[in-house]
MOPAC internal coordinates of N, CA, C and O (Angstrom, degrees):
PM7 1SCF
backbone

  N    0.0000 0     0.00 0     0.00 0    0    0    0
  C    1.4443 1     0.00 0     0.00 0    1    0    0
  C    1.5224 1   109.50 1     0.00 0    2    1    0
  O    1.2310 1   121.81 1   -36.08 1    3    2    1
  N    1.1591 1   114.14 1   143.92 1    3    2    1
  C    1.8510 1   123.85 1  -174.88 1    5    3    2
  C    1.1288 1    90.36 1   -96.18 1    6    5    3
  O    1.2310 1   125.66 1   -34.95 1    7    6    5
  N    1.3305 1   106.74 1   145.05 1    7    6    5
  C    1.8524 1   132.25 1   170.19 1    9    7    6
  C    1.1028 1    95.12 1   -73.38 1   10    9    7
  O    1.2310 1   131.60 1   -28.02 1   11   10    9
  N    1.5148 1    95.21 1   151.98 1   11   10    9
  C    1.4199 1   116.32 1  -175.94 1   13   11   10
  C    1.7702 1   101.02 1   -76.13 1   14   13   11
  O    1.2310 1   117.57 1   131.36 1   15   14   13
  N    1.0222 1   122.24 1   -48.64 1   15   14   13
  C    1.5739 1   127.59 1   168.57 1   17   15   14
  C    1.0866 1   112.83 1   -49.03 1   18   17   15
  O    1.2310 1   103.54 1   129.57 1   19   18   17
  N    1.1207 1   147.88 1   -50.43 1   19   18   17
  C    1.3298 1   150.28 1   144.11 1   21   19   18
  C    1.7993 1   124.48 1   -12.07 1   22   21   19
  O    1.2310 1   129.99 1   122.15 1   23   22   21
  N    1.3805 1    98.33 1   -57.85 1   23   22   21
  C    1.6316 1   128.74 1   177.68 1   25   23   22
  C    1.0566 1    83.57 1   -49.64 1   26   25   23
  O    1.2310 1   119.84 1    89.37 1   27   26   25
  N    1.5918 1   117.92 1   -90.63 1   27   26   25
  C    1.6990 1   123.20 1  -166.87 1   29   27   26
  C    1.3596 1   145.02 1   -58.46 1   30   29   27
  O    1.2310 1   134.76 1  -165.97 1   31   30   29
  N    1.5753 1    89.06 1    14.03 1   31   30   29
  C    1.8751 1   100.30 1   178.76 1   33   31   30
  C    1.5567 1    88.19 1  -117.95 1   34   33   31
  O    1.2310 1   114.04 1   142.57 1   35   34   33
  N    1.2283 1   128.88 1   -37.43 1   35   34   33
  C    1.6464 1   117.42 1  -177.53 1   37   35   34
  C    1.8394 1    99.36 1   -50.61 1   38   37   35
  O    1.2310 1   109.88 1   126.90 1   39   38   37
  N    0.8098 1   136.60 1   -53.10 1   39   38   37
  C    1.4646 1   132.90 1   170.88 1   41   39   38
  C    1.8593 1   114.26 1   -15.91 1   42   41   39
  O    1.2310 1   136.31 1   121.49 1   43   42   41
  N    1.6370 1    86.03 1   -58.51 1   43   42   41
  C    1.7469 1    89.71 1  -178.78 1   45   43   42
  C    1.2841 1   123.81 1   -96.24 1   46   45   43
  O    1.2310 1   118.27 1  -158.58 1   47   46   45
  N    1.4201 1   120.91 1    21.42 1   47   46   45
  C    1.2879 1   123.41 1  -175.34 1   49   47   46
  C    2.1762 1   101.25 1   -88.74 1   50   49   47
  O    1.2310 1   131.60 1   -46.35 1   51   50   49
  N    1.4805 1    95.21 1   133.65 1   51   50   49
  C    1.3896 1    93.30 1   174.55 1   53   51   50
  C    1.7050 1   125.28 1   -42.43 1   54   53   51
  O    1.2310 1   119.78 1    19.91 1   55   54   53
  N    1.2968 1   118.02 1  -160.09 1   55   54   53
  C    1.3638 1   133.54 1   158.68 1   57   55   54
  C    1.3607 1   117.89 1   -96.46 1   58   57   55
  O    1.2310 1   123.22 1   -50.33 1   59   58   57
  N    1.0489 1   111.43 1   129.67 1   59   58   57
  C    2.1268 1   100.16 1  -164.17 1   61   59   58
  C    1.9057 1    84.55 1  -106.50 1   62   61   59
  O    1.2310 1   135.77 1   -46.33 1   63   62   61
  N    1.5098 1    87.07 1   133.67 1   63   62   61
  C    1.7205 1    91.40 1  -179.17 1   65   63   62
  C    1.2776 1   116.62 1   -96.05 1   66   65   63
  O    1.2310 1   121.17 1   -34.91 1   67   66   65
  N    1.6748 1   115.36 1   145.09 1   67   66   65
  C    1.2864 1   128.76 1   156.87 1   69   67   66
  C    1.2739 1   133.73 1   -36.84 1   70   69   67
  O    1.2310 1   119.73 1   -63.42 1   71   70   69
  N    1.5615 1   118.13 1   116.58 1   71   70   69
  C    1.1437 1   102.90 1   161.38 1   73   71   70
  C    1.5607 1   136.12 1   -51.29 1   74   73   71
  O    1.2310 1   130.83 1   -39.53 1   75   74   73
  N    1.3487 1    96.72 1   140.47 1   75   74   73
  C    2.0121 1    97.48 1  -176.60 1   77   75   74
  C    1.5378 1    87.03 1  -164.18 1   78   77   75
  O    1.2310 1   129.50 1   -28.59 1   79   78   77
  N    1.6586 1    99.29 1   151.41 1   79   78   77
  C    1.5413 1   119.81 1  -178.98 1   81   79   78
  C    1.4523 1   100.86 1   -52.33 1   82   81   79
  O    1.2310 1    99.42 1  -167.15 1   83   82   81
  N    1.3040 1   154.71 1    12.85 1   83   82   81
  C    1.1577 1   157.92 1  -150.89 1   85   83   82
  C    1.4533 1   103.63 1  -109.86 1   86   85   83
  O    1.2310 1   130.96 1   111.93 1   87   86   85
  N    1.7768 1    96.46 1   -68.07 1   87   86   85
  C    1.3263 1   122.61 1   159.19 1   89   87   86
  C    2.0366 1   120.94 1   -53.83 1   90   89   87
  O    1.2310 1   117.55 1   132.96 1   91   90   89
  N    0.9624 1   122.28 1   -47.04 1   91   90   89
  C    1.2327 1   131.23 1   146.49 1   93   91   90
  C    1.9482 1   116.62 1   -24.31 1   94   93   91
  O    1.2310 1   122.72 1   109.80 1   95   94   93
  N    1.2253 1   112.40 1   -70.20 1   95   94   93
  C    1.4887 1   116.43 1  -175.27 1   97   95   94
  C    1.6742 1   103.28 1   -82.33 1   98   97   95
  O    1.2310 1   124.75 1  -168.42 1   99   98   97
  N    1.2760 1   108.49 1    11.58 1   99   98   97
  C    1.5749 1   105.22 1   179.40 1  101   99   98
  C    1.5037 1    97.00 1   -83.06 1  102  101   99
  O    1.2310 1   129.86 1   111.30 1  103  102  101
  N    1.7999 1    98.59 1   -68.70 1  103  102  101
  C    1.1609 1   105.39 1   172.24 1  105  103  102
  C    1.7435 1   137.09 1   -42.00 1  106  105  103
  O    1.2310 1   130.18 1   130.65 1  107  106  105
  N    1.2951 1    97.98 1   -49.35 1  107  106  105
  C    1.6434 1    91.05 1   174.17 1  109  107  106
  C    1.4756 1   109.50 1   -78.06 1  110  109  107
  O    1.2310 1   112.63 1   174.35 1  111  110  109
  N    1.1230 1   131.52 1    -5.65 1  111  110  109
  C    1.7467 1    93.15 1   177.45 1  113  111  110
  C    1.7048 1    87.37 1   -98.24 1  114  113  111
  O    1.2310 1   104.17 1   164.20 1  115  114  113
  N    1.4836 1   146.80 1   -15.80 1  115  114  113
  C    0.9982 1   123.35 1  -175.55 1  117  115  114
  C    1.4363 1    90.36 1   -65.95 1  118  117  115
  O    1.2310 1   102.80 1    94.10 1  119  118  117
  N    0.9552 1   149.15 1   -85.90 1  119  118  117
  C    1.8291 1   153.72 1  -177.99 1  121  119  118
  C    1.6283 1    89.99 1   -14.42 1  122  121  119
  O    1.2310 1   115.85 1   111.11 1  123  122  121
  N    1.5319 1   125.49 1   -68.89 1  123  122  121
  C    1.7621 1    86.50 1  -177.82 1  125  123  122
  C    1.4358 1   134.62 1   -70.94 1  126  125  123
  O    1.2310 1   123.87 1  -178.71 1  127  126  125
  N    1.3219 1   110.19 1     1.29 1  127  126  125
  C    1.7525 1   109.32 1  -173.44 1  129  127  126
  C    1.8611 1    90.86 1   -82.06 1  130  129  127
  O    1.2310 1   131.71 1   118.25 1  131  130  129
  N    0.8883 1    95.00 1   -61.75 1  131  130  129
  C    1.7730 1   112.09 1   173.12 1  133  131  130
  C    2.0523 1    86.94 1   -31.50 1  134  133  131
  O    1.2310 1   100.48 1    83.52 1  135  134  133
  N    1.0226 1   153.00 1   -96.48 1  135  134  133
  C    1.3434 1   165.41 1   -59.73 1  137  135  134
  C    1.8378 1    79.26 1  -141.20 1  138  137  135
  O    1.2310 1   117.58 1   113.99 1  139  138  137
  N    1.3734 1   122.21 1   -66.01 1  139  138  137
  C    1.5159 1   120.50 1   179.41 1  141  139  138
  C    1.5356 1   117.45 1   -65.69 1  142  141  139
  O    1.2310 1   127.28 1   176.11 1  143  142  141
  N    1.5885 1   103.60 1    -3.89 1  143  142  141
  C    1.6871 1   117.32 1  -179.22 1  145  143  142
  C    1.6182 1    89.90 1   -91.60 1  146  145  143
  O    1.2310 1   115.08 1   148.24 1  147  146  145
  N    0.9124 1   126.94 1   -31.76 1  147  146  145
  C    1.5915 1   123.59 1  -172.86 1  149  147  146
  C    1.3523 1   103.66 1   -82.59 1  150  149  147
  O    1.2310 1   116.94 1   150.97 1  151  150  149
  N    1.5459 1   123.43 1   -29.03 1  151  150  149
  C    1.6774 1   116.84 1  -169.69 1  153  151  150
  C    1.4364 1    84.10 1   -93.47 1  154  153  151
  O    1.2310 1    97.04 1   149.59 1  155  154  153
  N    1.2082 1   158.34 1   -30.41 1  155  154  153
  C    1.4502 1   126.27 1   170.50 1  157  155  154
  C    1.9068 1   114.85 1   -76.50 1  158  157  155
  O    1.2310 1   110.60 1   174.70 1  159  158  157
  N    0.8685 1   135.28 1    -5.30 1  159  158  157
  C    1.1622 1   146.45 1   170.10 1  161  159  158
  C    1.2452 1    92.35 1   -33.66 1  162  161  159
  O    1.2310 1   127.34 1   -17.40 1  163  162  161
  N    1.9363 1   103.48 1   162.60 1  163  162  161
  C    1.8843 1   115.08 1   165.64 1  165  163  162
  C    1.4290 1    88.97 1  -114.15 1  166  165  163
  O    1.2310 1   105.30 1   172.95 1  167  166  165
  N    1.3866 1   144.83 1    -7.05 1  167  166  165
  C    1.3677 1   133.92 1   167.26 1  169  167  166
  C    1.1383 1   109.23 1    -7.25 1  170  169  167
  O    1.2310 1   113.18 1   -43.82 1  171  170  169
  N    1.7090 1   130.49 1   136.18 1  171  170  169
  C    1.4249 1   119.56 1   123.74 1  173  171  170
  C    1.2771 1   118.88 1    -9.63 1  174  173  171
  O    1.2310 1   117.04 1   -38.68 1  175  174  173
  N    1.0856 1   123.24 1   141.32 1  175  174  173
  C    1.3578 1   130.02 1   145.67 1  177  175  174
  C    1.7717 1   111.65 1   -91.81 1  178  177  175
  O    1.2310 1   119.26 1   -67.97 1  179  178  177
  N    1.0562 1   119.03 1   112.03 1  179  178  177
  C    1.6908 1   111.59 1  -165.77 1  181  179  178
  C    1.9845 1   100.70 1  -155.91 1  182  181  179
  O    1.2310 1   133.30 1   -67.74 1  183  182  181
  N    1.7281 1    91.91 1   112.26 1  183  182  181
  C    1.1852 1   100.73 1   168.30 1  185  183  182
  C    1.7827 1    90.46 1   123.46 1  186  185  183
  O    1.2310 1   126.02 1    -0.31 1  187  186  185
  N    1.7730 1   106.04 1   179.69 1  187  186  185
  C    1.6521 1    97.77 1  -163.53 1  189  187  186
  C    1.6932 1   121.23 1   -79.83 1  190  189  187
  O    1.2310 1   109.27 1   -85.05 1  191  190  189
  N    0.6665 1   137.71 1    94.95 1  191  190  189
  C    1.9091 1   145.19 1   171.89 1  193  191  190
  C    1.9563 1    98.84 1   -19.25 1  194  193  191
  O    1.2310 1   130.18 1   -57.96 1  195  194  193
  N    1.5373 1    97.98 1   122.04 1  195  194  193
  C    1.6196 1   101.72 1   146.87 1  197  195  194
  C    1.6623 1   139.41 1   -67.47 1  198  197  195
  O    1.2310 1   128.81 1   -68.02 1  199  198  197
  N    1.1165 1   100.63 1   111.98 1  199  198  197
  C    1.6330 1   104.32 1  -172.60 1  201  199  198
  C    1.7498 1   103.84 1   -45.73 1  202  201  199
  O    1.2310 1   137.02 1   -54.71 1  203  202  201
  N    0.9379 1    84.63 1   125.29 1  203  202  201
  C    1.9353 1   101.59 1   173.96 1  205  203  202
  C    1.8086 1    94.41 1    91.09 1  206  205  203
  O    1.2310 1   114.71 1  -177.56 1  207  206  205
  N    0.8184 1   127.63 1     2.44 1  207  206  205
  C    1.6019 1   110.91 1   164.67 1  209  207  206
  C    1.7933 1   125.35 1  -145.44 1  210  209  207
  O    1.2310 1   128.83 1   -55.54 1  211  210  209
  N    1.2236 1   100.59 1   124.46 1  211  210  209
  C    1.5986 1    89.33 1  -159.03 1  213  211  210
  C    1.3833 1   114.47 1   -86.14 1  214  213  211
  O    1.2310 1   127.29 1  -105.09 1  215  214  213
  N    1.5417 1   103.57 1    74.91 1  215  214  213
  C    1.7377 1   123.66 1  -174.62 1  217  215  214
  C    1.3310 1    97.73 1  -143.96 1  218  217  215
  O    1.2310 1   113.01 1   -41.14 1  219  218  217
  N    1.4080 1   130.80 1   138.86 1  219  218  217
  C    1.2808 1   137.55 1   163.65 1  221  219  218
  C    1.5823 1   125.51 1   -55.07 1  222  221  219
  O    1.2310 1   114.43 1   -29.10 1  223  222  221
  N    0.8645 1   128.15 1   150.90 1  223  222  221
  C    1.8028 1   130.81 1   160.16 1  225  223  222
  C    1.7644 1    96.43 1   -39.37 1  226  225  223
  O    1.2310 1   120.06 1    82.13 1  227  226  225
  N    1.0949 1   117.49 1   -97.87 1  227  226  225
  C    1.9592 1   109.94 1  -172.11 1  229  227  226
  C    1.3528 1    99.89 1   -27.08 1  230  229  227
  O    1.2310 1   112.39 1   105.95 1  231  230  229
  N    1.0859 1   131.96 1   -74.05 1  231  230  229
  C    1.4131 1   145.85 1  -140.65 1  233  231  230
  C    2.1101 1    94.89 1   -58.43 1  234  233  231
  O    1.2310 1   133.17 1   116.65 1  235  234  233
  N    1.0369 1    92.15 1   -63.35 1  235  234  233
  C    2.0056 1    96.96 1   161.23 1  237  235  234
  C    1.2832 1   125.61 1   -28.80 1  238  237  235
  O    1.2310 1   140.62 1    98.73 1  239  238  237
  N    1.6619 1    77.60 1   -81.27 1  239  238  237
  C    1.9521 1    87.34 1   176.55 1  241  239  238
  C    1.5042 1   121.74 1   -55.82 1  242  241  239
  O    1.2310 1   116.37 1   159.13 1  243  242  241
  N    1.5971 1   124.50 1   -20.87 1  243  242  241
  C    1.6676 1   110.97 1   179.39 1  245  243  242
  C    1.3488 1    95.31 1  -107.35 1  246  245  243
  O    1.2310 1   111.20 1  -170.51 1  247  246  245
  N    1.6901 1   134.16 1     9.49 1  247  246  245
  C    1.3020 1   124.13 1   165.47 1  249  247  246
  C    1.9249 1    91.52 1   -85.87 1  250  249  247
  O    1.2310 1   107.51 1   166.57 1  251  250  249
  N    1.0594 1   140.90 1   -13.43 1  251  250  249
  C    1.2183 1   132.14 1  -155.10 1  253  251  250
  C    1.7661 1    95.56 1  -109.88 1  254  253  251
  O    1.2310 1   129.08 1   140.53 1  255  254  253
  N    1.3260 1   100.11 1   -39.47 1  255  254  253
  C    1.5790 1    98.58 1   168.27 1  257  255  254
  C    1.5510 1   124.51 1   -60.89 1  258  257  255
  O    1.2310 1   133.16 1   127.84 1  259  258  257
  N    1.1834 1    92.17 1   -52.16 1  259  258  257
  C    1.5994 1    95.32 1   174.14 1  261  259  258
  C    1.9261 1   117.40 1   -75.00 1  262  261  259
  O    1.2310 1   124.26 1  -178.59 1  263  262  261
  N    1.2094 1   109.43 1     1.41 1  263  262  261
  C    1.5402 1   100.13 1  -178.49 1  265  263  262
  C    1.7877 1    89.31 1  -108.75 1  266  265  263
  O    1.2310 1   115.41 1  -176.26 1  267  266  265
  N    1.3271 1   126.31 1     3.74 1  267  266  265
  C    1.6229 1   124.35 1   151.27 1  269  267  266
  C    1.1787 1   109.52 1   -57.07 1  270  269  267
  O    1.2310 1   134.22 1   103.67 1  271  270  269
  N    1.6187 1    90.10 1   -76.33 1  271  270  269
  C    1.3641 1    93.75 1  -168.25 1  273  271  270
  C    1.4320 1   133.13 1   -41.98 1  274  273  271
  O    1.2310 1   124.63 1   126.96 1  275  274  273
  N    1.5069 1   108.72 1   -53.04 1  275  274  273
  C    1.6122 1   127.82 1   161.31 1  277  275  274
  C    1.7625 1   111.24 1   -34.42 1  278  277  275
  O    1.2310 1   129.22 1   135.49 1  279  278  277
  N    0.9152 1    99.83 1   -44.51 1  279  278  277
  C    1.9782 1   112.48 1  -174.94 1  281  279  278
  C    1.5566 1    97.17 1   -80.97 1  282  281  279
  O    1.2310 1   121.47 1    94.74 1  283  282  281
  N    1.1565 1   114.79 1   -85.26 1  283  282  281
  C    1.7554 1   101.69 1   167.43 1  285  283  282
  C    1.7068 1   120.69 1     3.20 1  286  285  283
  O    1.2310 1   131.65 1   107.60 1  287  286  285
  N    1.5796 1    95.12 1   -72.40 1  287  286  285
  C    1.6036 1   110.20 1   178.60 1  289  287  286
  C    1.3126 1   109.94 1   -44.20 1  290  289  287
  O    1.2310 1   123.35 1   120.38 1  291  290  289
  N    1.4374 1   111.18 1   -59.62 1  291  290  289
  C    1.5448 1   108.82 1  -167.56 1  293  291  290
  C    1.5134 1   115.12 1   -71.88 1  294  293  291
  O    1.2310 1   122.83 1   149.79 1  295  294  293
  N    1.3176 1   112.18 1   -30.21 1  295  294  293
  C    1.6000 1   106.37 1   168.13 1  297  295  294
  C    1.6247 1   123.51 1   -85.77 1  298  297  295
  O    1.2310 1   123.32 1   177.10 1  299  298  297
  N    1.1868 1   111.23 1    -2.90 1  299  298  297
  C    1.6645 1   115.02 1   145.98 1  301  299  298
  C    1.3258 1   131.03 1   -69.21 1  302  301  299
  O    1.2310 1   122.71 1   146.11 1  303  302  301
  N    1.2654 1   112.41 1   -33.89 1  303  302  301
  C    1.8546 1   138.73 1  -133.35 1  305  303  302
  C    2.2507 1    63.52 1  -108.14 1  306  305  303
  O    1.2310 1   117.79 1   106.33 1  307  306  305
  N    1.5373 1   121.81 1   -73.67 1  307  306  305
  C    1.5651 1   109.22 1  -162.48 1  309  307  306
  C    1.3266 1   103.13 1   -77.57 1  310  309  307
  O    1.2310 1   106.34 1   163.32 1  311  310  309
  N    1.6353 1   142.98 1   -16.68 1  311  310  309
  C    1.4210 1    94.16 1   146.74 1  313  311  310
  C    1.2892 1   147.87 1   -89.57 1  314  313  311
  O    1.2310 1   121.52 1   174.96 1  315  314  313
  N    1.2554 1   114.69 1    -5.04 1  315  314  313
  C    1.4292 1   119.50 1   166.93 1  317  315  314
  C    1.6297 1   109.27 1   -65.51 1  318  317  315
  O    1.2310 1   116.02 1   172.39 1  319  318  317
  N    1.0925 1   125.16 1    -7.61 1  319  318  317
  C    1.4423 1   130.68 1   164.44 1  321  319  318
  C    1.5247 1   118.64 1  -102.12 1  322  321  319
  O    1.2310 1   125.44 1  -160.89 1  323  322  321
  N    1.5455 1   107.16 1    19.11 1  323  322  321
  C    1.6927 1   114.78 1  -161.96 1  325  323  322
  C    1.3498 1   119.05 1    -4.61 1  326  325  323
  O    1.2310 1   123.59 1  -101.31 1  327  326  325
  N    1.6626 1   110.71 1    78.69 1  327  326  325
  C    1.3893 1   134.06 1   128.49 1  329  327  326
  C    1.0244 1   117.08 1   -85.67 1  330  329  327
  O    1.2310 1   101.59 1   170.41 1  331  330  329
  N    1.3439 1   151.19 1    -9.59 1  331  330  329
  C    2.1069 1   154.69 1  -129.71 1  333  331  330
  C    1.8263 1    77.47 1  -168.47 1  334  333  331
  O    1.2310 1   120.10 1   180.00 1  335  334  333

């Protein structure tokens, strides 16, 4: 059985949007602004470097995490404003 509290918050929960190539190019260029935000950084550089880019493995992967997350936001943030 569903809680009654439960019942009455599904009411106010947004519209969760479809994926579409729209959503797609949201996400990747937030992941590269995020990724060229890490190559101007004064960070350490600490741990092994990807051949062809002068950014480390960590330094990638939490520039790539955080340009999700960032993209996420913005494609929540425009459809709850139905532009997306």
């Amino acid at each position: 059985m569903i809680s009654s509290i439960l019942l009455a918050a599904a009411g106010s929960v947004p519209a969760t949007p479809v994926w579409s190539p729209t959503v797609g190019i949201i996400i990747s260029v937030s992941s590269l602004v995020a990724l060229l935000l890490t190559l101007v950084s004064k960070a350490p550089k600490v741990g092994p470097s990807l051949p062809g880019l002068p950014v480390t493995v960590p330094a990638f992967i939490g520039a790539m995490a955080f340009g999700h997350v960032v993209g996420v936001g913005i494609v929540l943030g425009l459809t709850n404003i139905g532009r997306l």
